[in-house]
Structures are given as C-alpha cells and as structure tokens.
TORFIRO-530441 format. One record per residue: x negated, z, y of N, C-alpha, C in turn. Coordinates in steps of 0.2 Angstrom, whole numbers, plus 2048, in hexadecimal, padded with zeros to 3 digits. Example, Ala and Ser with C-alpha at 12.3 -4.5 7.8 and 13.67 -1.06 7.14 Angstrom:
% TORFIRO-530441
7BE8277E47C28277EA7BE8277F0
7C08237F57BC8247FB7C0827800
% end
This chain:
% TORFIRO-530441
52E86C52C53586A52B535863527
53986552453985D51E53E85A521
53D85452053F84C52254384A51A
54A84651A54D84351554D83A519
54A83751254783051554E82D510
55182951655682451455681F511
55A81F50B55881850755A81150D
55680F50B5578065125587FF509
55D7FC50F55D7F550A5597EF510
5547EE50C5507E65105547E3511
5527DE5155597D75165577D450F
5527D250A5557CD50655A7D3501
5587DA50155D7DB4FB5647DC4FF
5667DD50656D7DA50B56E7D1505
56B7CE50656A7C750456D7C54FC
5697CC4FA56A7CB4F15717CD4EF
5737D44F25797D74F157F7D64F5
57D7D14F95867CF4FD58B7CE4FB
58C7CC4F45927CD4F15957D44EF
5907DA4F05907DF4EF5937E34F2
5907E24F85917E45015987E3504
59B7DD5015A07DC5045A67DE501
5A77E14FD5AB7E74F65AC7EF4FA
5B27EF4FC5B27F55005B07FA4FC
5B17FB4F45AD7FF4F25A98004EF
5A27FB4F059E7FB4F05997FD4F9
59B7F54FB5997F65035907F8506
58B7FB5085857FC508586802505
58780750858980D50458880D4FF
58E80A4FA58D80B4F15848094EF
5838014F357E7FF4F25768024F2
5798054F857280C4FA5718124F2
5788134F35798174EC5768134E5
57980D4E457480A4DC56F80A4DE
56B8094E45638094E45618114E4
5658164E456181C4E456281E4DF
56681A4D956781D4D256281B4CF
56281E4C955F81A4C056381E4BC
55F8184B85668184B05608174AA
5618194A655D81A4A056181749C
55F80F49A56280C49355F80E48C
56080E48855F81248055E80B47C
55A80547C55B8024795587FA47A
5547F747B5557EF47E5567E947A
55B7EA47855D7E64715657E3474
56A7E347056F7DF4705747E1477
5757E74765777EA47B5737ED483
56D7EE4805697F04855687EA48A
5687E44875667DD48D56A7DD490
5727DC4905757DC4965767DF49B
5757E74975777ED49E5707EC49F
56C7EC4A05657ED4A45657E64A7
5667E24A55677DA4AA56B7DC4AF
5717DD4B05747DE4B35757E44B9
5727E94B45717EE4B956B7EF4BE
5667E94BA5617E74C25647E24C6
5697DE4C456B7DA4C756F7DD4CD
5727E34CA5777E74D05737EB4D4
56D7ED4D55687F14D75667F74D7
5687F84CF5668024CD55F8014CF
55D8064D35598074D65508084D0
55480B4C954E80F4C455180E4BF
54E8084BB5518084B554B8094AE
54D80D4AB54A8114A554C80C49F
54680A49A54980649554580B48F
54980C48854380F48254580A47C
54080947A54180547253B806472
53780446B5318034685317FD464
5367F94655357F24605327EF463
5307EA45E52E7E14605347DE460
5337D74625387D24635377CE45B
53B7CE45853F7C84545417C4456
53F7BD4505447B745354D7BA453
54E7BE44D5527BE44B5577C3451
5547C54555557C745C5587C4461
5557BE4605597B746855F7B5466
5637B84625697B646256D7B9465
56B7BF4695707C246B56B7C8474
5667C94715627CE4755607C647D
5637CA47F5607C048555A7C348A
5587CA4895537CD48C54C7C848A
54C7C44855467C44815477BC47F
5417B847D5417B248053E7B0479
53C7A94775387A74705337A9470
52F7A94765297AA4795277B1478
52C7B547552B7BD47652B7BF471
52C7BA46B52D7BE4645247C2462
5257C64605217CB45D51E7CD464
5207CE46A51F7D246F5257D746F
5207DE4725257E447452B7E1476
5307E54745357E44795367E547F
5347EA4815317ED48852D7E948D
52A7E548A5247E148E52A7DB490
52C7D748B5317D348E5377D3491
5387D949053E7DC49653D7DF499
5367E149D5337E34A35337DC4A8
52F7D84A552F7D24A75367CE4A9
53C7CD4A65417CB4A65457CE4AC
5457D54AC5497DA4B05437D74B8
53E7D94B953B7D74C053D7D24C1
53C7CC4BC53E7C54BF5447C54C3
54B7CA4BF5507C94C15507CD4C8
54C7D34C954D7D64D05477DA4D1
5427D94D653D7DA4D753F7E04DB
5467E34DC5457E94E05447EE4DC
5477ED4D454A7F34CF5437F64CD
5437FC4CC53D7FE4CA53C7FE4C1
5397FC4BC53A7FB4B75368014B3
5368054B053680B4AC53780A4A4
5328094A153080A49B52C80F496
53281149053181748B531814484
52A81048352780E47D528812476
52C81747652D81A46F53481B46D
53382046853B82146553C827467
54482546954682946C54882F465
54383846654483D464547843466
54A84746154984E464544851468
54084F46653A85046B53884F471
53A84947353A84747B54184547B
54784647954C84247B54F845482
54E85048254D85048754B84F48F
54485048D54184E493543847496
54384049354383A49554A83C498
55083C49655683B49855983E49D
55384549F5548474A55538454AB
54E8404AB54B83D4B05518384B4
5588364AE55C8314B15628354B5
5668304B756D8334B957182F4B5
57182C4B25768294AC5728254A6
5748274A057182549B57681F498
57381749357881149057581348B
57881548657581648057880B47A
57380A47957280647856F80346F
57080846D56E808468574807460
57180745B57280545557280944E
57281044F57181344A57481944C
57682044857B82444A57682844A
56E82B44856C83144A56C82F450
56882945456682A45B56E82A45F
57382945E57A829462579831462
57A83445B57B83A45B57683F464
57183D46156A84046356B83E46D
56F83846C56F83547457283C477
57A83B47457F83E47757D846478
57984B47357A852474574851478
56F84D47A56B84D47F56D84E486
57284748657784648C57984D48F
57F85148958185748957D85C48D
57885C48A57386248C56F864492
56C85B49556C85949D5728594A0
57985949F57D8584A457E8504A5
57984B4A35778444A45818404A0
58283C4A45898394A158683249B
58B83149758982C49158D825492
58881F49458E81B49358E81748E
59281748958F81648059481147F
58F80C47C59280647758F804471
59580046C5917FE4655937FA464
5927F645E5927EF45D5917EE455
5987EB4545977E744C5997E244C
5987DD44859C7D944659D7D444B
5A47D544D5A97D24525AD7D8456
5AA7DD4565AB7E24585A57E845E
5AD7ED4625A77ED4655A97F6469
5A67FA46C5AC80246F5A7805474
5AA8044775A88074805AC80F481
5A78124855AA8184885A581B48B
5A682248E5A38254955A282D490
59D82F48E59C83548C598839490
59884148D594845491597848497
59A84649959D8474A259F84E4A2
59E8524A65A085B4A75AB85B4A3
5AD8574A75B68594A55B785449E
5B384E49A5B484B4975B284B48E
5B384948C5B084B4825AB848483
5A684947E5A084647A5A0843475
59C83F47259C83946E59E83D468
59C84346759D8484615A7849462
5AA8494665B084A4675B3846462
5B28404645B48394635B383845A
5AB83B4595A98394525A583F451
5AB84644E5A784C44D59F84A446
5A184644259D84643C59B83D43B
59283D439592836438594832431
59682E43359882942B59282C426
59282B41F58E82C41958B82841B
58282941A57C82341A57E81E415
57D816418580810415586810414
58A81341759380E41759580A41D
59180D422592805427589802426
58B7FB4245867F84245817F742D
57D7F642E5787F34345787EE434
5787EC43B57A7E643C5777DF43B
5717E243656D7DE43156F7DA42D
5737E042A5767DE42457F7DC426
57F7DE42A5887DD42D5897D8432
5847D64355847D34385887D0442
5867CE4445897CE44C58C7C744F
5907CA4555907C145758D7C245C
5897BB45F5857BB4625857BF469
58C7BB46A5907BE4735927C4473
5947C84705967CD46D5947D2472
58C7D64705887DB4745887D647D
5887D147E58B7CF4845947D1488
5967D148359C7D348759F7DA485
59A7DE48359B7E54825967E8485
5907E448758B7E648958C7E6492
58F7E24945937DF49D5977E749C
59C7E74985A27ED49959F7F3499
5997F74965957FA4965917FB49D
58E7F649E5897F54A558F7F74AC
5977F64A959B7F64AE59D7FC4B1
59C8004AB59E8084AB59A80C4AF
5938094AE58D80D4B158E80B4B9
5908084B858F8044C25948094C5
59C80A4C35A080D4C359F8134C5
59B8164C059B8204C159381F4C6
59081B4C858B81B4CC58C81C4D3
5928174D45958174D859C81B4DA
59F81E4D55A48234D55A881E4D5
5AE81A4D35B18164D65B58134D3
5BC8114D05C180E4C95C18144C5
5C48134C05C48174BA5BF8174B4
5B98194B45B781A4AD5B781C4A8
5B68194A05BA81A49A5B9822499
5B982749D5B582E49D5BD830497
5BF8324925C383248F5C982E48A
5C482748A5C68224875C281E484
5C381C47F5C081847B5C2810479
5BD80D47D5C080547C5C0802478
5C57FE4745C17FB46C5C37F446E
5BF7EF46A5BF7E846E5BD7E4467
5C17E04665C17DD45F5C27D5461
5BB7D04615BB7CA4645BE7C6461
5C27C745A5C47C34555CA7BE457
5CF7C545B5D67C445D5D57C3464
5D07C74655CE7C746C5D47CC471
5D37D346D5D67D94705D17DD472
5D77E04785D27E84795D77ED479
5D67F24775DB7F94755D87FF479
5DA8044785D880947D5DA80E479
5D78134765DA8194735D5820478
5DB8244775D982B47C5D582F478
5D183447C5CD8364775CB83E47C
5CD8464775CE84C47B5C784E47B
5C78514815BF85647F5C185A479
5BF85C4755BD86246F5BA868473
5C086D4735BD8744765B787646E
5BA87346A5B48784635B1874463
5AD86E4675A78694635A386E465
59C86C462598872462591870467
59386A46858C86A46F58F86A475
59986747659A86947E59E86B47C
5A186E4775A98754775A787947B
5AD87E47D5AF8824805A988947F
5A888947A5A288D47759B888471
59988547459488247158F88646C
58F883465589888461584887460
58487D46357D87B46457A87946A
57587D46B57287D47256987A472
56A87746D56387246F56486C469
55E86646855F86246455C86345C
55F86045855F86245255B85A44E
55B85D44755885544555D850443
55D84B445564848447564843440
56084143C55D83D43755F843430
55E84843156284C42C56884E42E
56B84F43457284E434575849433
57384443357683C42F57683B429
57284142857284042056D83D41C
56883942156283641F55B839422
55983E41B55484241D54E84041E
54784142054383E42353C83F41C
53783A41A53383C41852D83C41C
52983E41952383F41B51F83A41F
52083541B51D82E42052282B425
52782E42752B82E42E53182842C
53082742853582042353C825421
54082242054982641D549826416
54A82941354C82A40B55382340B
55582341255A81C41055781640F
54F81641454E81041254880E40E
54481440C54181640654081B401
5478193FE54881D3F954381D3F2
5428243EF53D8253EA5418223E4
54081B3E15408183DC53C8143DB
53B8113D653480C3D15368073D7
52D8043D952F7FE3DD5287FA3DA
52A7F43DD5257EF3DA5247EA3E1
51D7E93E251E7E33E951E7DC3E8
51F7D83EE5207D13EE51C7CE3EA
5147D03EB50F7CE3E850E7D03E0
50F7D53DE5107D63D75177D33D4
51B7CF3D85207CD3D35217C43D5
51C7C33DA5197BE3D95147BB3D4
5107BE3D450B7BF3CD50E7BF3C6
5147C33C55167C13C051A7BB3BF
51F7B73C65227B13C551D7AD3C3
5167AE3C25127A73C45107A83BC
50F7AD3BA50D7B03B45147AD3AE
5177AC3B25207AA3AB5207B13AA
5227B63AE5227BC3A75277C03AE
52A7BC3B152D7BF3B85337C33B4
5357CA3B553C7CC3B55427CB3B7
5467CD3B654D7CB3B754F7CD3C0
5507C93C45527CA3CA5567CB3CC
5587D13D15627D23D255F7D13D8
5657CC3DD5657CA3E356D7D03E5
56B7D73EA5707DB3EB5737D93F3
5737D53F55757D23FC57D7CF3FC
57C7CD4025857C94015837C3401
5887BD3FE5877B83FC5827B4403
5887B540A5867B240E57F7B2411
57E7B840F5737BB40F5717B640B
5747B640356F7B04015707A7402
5767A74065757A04085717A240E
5707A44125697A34175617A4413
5607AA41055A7A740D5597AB403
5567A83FF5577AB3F954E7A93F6
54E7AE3F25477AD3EF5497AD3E6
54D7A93E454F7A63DC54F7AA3D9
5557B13DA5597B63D755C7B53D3
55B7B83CB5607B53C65677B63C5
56A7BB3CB5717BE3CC5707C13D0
5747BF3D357A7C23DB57F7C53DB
57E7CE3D95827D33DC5837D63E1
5897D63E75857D93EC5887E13EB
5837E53EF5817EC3EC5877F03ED
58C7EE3F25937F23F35997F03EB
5997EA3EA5997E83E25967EA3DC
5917EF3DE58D7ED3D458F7F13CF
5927F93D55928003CF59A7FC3CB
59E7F73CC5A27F53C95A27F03C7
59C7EB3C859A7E53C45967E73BC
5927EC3BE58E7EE3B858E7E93B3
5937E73AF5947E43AA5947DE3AA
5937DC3AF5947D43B158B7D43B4
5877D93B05807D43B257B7D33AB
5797CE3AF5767CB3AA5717CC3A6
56E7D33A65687D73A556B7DC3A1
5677DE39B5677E23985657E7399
5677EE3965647F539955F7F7398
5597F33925547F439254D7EE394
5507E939654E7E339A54B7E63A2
5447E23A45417E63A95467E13AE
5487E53B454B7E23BA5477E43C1
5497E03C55467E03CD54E7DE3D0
54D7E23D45537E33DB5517E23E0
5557DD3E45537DB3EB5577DA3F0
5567DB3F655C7DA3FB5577D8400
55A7D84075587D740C5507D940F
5517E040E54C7E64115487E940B
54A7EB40754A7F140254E7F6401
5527F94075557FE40755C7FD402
5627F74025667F43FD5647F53F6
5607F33F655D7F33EE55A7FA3EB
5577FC3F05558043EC55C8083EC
55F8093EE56780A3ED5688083E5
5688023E45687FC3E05667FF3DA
5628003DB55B8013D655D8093D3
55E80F3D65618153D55668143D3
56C80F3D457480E3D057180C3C9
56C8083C856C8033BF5698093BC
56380E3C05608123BC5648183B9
56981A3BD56F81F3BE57481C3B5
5748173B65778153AF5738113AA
5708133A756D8113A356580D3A2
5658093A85618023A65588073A7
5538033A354F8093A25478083A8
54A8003A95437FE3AB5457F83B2
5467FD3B95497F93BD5457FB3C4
5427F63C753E7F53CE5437F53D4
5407F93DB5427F33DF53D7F03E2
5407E83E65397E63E95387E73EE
5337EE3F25307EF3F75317E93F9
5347EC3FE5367E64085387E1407
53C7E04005417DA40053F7D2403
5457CF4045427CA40353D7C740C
5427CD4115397CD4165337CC415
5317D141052B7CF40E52A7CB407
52E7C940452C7C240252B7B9408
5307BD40B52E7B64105277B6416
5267BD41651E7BE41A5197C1416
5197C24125147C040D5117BB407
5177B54055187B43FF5197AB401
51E7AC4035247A64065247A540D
5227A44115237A441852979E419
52A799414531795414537798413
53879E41053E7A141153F7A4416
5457A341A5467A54225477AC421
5467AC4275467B842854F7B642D
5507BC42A5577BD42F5597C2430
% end
C-alpha cells in the first residue's frame, strides 16, 4: 500500500516565510505549495537575477537555471546574481552560490548548455512553469513552442533600452508568444542590447514583475497577464496594458496546429547556421583581416583606411584611431560623405565584427574594390592588442 509523504515546513522556514503565512492568500497552504513547485528560468543574466533571487527568496521549492556564459565586467551593471569576484566565472557557479546563500531550503538545478531543439524538450518538462529570460528571438521562439508542446505555461519578459513587456504564455485557454508576434523582426533591425544598450534597474523592475507572475499562477491567485501584454516604458515612467486573442490559425497552438514538434529556430529568424555553429549574422563570408595583421601594418606606416561603424556614443567609451565614423544604420546613404576611394584598401570595424561585416558587404555591393572587416572588432583589439581600450 503506498504512503503520500506531506510536504512539512521546519520552524526556521515558519520563521523565513511569515510574512507569507500571514497573506490569507498565501497562508502555509500556498507556502507548502511553492515549496513543491519548480520553475525553470531560461537565462541568468539581467532578467534571470531577480526572478530566481526572489523566487528562492519566496521558497519555490526547485529552481532550474540554463545558460553557458561567463560573467563580464560588463554584466555587473545590471545581472546582481554575480559579483566583481565572478567575472570570467560560469554564471551558473555564481548564481548557484548566490541563490543558496539567499535560501538554503531551495534546491538549485543547473543546465550548463544552450538551450536546443534538441533538449529543449526534455529540460522543460521536468518544470511546472518556465521564466524565459532571454535576449534573442530564436530562443524566445524555441521557449514558447516548447512550452506549447509540454503543456508547461511561459512567463516571458524583455528588455531594451528604457523599456520592458511582461506576459503569461502557453496556458491551455490563453495565446502563445507566436500569437502576439506571429513572425520575427528581419536579422539586425532590433539592435542587442550590446549595441542598444540597457538601464541598469531596468531587468530589476521587469524582472520583480515577471518573478510576480510566477508566484501568482503557482499559487492560483490575482490575475495573471494570461492574455495581456504589459508594456513599461521607464522614461515617462508608464505602464499600458494591451489585449492580446488566442489565434485559432497560429500553427503550434491554433485550433488545428501544423507544427507538432521543434523546428530550427536560427533558420526561422532568418539566421542560418554554419558549420562551425557561429551565425552567418555574426560571421558573415567577407574578406577579413585580424587585429594583429592591422596592427603590423599601423607600426609598419602602411596602415589602411579605417571605418569606425558604431554610434558615436560607442566611440566616446572606447575608440582605436578610426579615420571616419559612419555608423552603419547611416552609411548606405552616407556613401559620399567617405573619405576613402573606391579603390583605396579599407578596414571596417565596429564593436564585435558582426556591424562591420554588414559594412563590409555594403562598400563591396557598390563599388569599392579592396575592403576588410576586422575580425572581433574592437574586443579583440582591446584583448589582444590594447588592453587600455575598455571592453563594453
């Protein structure tokens, strides 16, 4: 005869959660219930710090974290999971650490890869609610039809700017992320927050309103955005609310679905994959030349013509002595306005490399005969070459 063993709360976790307990809609009951959930966050970066702080804070029982980064300095301006002392460590590792510190009852679950077709399944079935966390549209794409296909609900946020959009996907009566946004933007029209940049608090208070949603459907209790899409713009410091229908024709939860498993989400965005597992976006096949080779020619006098394709405010943070600064949403209609002849040899550089090879295919597309870009931009000039130019 089988025995059902009851979840018990210790007296320190009475102690931890009494602000909890005494919430008639929370009370031990709800309590008992977060400790026999888990939630799988997609991310432990900007958004990923404060729902998983908080949701050990509130005592989810299993929390599931997946990334494969390291920590950057350029990280601690906003990820609060992760410490000075952490840069060039996993993320994982220091937000293993950080989450136990904050509550030794939560069990901490760690998925060291990227999140694939391949295992997006399996992993995501193991949760009862998934925080998608992330910064790129295949993986949003890829969350959500996963979500769909476990039955598992989405509670999904993003983050630009000064901006920021909360909502409740997947849920059996509710639309999917595909509802809201049947098709994804062109590759390179919304910048990465690299290049576009964030404010610091930002993934902090879209990241609490996110963690709030989860606690919400864990517990069954208020309204969740299951139907609504929050938009939050820190500037004016508004929040808006627009409604949002299931799609009887979306095609992973319409009424008659024609996709019934995962597909490859990197060619559905548009950004086909090569061989060596890099993006044609961000290593596209055009003439390149490295830091080191166009260092050897600066030292040699015989250096080429530099285009710096960034935005100006990139090259007041860090610049490596660009003869001309177009940035690259500007150039196809600057043309004229550079300084460089069509059959004068040029090097294009931006941030990463991925700007500039864009770059690089615009000047070769018209006319110019003899044009570089330089592999890994000014990153790797500043960690190969210059370690005084600052990384950002």
């Amino acid at each position: 005869m089988s025995t059902t063993t009851q979840t018990h709360l210790s007296n320190d976790e009475l102690r931890r959660y009494g602000r909890h307990l005494t919430l008639p809609e929370v009370g031990k009951a709800g309590q008992v219930k977060l400790k026999e959930s888990s939630v799988l966050i997609v991310g432990a970066g900007g958004l990923g710090s404060p729902v998983a702080m908080y949701l050990a804070a509130a005592g989810v029982g299993r929390i599931g974290l997946v990334d494969f980064d390291e920590v950057e300095a350029s990280n601690l301006q906003r990820q609060l999971l992760h410490g000075t002392s952490d840069v060039g460590r996993p993320k994982l590792q220091s937000a293993r650490e950080r989450l136990s510190e904050l509550n030794p009852h939560v069990e901490i679950e760690l998925h060291e890869v990227q999140l694939t077709s391949d295992n997006a399944l399996e992993i995501i079935d193991q949760y009862d609610i998934v925080a998608d966390g992330t910064d790129n549209f295949p993986t949003r794409y890829l969350i959500n039809d996963a979500c769909v296909l476990t039955n598992t609900p989405n509670v999904y946020a993003s983050i630009f700017r000064f901006e920021g959009q909360v909502s409740v996907f997947a849920t059996p009566d509710g639309p999917c992320y595909r509802c809201a946004y049947p098709e994804p933007p062109p590759p390179g029209l919304v910048p990465s927050c690299a290049e576009g940049g964030v404010l610091g608090v930002l993934p902090g208070l879209v990241g609490t309103l996110q963690a709030a949603e989860v606690v919400k459907m864990l517990l069954g209790i208020g309204e969740p955005l299951i139907g609504r899409l929050l938009l939050i713009d820190t500037l004016p410091m508004t929040f808006r609310t627009l409604n949002i229908r299931k799609n009887p024709d979306c095609p992973i939860c319409g009424d008659n679905p024609t996709q019934t498993e995962l597909i490859d989400y990197e060619a559905f965005c548009g950004i086909p994959m090569q061989q060596n597992g890099e993006t044609e976006q961000d290593m596209p096949s055009v003439p390149e030349t490295t830091v080191h080779e166009f260092n050897e020619r600066r030292k040699a006098g015989t250096a080429p013509f530099l285009l710096d394709v960034r935005k100006p405010r990139e090259a007041d943070i860090a610049a490596m002595g660009a003869d001309q600064l177009i940035p690259i949403d500007e150039l196809a209609d600057r043309l004229d306005e550079l300084k460089a002849d069509k059959n004068d040899e040029v090097v294009i550089h931006c941030r990463s490399g991925a700007r500039s090879a864009k770059a690089t295919r615009l000047l070769l597309q018209h006319g110019f005969t003899d044009v570089k870009n330089l592999a890994g931009g000014i990153l790797a000039w500043s960690e190969e070459i210059d370690q005084s130019v600052p990384q950002y």
